[in-house]
N, C-alpha and C positions, 0 to 999 in steps of 0.2 A: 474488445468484443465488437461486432458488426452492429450499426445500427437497428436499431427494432423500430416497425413502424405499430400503430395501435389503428389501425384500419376502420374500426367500423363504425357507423354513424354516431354512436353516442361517442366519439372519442372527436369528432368532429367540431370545430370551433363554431360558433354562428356569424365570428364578424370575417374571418378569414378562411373558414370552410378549407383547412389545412390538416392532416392528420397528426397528432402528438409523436414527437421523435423522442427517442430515449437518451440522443445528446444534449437535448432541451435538460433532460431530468438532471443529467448528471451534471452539465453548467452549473443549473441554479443549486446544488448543492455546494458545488465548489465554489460557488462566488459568496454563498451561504457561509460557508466555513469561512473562508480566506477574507473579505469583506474589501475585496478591492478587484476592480477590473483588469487589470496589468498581471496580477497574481494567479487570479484565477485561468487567465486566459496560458500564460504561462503553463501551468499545470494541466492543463487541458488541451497542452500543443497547438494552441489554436493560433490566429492573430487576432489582435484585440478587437477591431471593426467586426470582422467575423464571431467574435463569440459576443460583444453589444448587441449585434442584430438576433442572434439564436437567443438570447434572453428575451431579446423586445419580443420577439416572435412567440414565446411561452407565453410572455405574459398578455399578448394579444391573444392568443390561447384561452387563456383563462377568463379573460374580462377584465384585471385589475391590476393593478401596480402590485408586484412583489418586493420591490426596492426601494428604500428613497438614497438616492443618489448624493452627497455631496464631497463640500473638499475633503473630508475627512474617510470618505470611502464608502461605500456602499452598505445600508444596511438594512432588514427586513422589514417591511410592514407587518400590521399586526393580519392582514391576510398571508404574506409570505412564511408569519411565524405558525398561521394554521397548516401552510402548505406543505412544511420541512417532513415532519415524519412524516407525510402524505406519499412527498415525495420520493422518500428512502425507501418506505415499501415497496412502491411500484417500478424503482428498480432492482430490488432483492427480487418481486417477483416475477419480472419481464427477466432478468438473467437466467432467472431458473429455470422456466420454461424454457428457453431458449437452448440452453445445456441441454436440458433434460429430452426436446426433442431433435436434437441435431445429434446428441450419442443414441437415438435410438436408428436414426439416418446412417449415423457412421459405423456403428455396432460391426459391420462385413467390414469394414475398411482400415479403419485408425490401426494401427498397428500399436501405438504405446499411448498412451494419456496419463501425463503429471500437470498435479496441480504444484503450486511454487507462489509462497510470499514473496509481495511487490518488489521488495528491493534487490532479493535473490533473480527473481527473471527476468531483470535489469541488464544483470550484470556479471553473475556466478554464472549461472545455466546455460548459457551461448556458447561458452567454449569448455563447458562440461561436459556436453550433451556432445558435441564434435569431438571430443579424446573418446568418446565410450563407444560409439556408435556410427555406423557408414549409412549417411541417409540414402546413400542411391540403393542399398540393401533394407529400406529399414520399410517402405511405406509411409502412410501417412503416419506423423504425430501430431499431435493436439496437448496444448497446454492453456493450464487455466492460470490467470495471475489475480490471484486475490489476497485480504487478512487473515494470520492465522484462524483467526473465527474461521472466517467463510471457506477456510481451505479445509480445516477440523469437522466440518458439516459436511461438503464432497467427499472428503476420505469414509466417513463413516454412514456416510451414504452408498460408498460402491460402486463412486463414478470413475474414478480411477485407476490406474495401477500401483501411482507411488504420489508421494507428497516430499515437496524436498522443502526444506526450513531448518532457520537457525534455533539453539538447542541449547540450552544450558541445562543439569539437570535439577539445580533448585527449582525451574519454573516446568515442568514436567508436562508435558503436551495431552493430548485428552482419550489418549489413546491406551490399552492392557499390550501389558508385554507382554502376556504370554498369546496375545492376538495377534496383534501387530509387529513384525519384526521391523528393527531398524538399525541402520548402518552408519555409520560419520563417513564422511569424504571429502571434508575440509577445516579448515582451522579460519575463524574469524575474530576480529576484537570491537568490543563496543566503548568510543572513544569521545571522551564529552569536547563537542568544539565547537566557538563561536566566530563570528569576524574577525580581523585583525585592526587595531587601530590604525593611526598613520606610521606611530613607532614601530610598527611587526606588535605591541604585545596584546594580548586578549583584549576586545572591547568589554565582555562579559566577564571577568576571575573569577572561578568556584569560589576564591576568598572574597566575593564582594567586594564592597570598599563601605568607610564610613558615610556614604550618602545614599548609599542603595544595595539591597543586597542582589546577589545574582538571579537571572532572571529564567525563567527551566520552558523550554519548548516540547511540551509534553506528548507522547503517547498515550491514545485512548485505550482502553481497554481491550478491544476490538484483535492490537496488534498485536503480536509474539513477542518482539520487542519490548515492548512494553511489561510486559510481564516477567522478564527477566530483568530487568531495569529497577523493577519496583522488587521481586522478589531476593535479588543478590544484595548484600550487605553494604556493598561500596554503594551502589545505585540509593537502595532504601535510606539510611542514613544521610547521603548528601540532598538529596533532595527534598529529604526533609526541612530542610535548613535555606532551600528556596522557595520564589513567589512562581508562580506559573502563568505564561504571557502567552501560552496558546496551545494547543491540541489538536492531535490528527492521528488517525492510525498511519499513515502515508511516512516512510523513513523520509523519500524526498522530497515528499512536501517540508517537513521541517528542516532537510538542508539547507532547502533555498530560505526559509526564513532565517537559518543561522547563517548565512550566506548574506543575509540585503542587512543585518546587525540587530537583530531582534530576540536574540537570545543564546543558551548553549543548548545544544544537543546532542544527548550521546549516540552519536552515528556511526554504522559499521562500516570497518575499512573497507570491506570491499565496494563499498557503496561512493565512499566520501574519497578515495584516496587521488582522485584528481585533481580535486581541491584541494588539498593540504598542500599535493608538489606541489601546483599554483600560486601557494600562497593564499587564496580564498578564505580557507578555512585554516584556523591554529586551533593546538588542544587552549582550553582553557583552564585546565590546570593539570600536574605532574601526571607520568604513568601508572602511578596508583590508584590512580582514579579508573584506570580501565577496564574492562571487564571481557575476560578470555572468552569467545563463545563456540560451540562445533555447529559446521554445517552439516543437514543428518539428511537422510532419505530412509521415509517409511513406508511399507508395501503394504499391500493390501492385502488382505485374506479371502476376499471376496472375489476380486475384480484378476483375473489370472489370465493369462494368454503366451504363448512359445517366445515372442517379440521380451516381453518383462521379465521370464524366467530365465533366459538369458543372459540378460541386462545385471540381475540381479548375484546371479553368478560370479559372471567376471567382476564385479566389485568385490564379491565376498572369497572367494577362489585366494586371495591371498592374504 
């Protein structure tokens, strides 16, 4: 998303007289989360100088230290721990206005608008959207890449045309079938993988080992993923039987964590599979442990236009 500025006096600092940016917000949650400068800045494309100064710069902002800094990583003051929800709302609610007044702007224009879980508009959706559709015929599109949550709340808002995400049907999306149609248009797997040691073999073993059991890089509730993760047999059972050494709704965020050896993840191929050729990432344990998943596209009943009803067509046409 475009940065949002917060313009008006009361949004104004008194010792920097700078207005609040919305990449500020979304920093200090991801250095929040991740608790390291190098991680966060990573996840946030940034460079590390560049995203150290957009923190100092908040928290000159604010008046007060939000971090204390050390060799061990970065980690909250007990102002920073006042600031965390503070800060999470006021990006749920700066995005939404923002949505919500740019599709009133583009309303004459956009010709198709999906919304698409993070890992999916990564990586699926770029050469999905190109086999289905000729952009020099198509007009503008507009995609939103958010959590299933947040993508479940646009669809069922009406912002949309389609919402495209992964699907299993034990974890059942929040949507009535006899409202919401939906179609599969891909096949995907959710595959638990960690580091590799120096031998090639897993740093992390689903079998543990007799000094530590395996270590689960979890899914907050937030993701779709996670939901299927926790709701299928193979996922629910194994991970019962691990400790959990961190959380994020973000698929890539927890790659790179199974990626720098901090635990396993069950990540979907489409997402992870450049890692694995690589060598980056191995399963960590046999293919039983995987979990088959579809990739689906759900329409809207609301939200209709000549651009989606065709779109919708030729998928469904055969």
């Amino acid at each position: 998303m475009a940065n949002a500025m917060i313009g008006s006096p009361h949004a104004q600092s008194a010792s920097t007289g700078l207005p609040l940016d919305l990449d500020w917000l979304k920093d200090f949650s991801a250095l929040a989360e991740l608790k390291s400068f190098s991680r966060a800045a990573d996840a946030r494309n940034v460079t590390q100088p560049a995203f150290s100064r957009r923190i100092r710069a908040l928290e000159d902002w604010i008046g007060t230290p939000l971090f204390v800094r050390g060799a061990q990583g970065a980690g909250l003051t007990s102002a920073g721990q006042h600031f965390q929800p503070l800060a999470t709302d006021l990006i749920r609610s700066l995005e939404r206005a923002q949505r919500d007044t740019r599709s009133v702007g583009e309303r004459d224009t956009v010709a198709l608008s999906i919304a698409a879980t993070h890992a999916l508009s990564f990586t699926f959706f770029p050469g999905w959207i190109r086999r289905h559709l000729r952009f020099e015929a198509l007009g503008a599109l507009s995609l939103i890449s958010e959590s299933m949550e947040g993508c479940e709340q646009i669809m069922l808002g009406g912002e949309v045309h389609f919402l495209l995400c992964h699907y299993h049907p034990e974890a059942p999306a929040r949507f009535e079938p006899n409202r919401f149609q939906s179609h599969g248009i891909g096949d995907d797997r959710l595959v638990p993988l960690c580091a590799p040691c120096a031998d090639g073999q897993p740093s992390w073993p689903l079998a543990g080992t007799t000094t530590r059991p395996a270590r689960l890089l979890s899914y907050s509730r937030a993701s779709g993923l996670g939901r299927i993760l926790s709701a299928h047999q193979i996922g629910r059972t194994t991970i019962a039987t691990m400790e959990t050494g961190f959380t994020s709704h973000l698929a890539a965020t927890l790659m790179t964590m199974a990626r720098e050896g901090h635990g396993v993840a069950w990540l979907p191929l489409t997402l992870a599979r450049e890692d694995v050729e690589q060598g980056r990432l191995v399963r960590a344990g046999p293919e039983q442990f995987d979990i088959p998943i579809e990739i689906r596209l759900f329409r809207s009943p609301d939200c209709r236009n000549a651009v989606a009803d065709d779109l919708w067509h030729s998928l469904t046409a055969g």
